[in-house]
C-alpha positions, 0 to 999 in steps of 0.5 A: 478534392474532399479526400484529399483534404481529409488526408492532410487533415489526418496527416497533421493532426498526426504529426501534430500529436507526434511533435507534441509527444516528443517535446514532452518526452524530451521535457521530461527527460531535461527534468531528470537527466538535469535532476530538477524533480526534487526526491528527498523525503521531506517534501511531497510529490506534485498531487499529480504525481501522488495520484498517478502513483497511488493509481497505478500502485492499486491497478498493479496490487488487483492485477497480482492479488486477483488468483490469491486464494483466501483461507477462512478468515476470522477465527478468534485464535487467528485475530489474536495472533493477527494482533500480536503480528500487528502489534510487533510489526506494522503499528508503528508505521500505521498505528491503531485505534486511539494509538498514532504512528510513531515518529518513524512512521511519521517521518517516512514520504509517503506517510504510511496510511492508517490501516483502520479502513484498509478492509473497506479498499481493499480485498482481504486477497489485496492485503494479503499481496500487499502484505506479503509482496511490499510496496516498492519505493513506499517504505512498505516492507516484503513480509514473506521473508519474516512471517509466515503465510499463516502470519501474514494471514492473521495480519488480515483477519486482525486488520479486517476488525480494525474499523469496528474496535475502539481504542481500549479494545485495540489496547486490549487485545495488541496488550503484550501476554505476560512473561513466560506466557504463550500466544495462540495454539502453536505457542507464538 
């Protein structure tokens, strides 16, 4: 008799978790087929979905960047070209020290995060992949198709220094050369 009792009570326990996932997925699927998840731009997701998100974007960014091999980083030509990449290319999303996003960046959900701290979260691998590959649905552009590896690779070395500059330094150093002036050893 035990034993049967033990069987009914894994058999509904079954069932129970199978009716109570199909009512959520059919939850789910009146919330978008009926277009009730609000999607424009200038609202923010539900926290719960922000987390869920975010998570899955980090566990998805250490999957692909895991056999990235990482080149020296840090020499004082590379960081200055790196500067000049994130000067053209990545502050006004994600400003600087003592230099705020601009009103683009500022605009986009979700808000593009500083990236003063990025090297403290992410691996100079993960940066790299992020950098190159993008973000879907982020606003966080593919950079493969502009820059070369050799430039997004500066781009991390100049972002790895970031937590350590001040707001003159990064002035300093994102400054546009004079005209007719060239950057770096190879004259970008």
């Amino acid at each position: 008799m035990p034993a049967n009792r033990t069987r009914l009570v894994a058999k509904t326990a079954i069932l129970t978790l199978l009716c109570a996932a199909a009512v959520g997925a059919a939850g789910g699927l009146v919330v978008l087929f009926g277009g009730w998840y609000y999607v424009g731009a200038t609202k923010h997701h539900f926290q719960t979905v922000y987390s869920l998100l975010e998570k899955g974007m980090q566990y998805s960014v250490r999957h692909h960047a895991r056999d990235v091999a990482v080149p020296p980083l840090g020499g004082r030509d590379q960081v200055l070209r790196g500067a000049a990449v994130y000067r053209d290319n990545c502050a006004q999303c994600h400003g600087g020290p003592g230099f705020a996003q601009s009103p683009i960046g500022m605009s986009m959900q979700p808000v593009p995060g500083p990236l003063v701290d990025a090297g403290t979260h992410w691996r100079d691998r993960e940066l790299y992949w992020i950098t190159r590959h993008g973000i879907k649905m982020s606003g966080m552009p593919a950079w493969e198709y502009h820059l070369d590896d050799a430039d997004i690779w500066a781009t991390v070395a100049f972002i790895k220094t970031l937590p350590a500059m001040s707001a003159q330094d990064y002035r300093a150093v994102t400054a546009a050369p004079p005209a007719g002036a060239q950057h770096g050893e190879d004259g970008r």
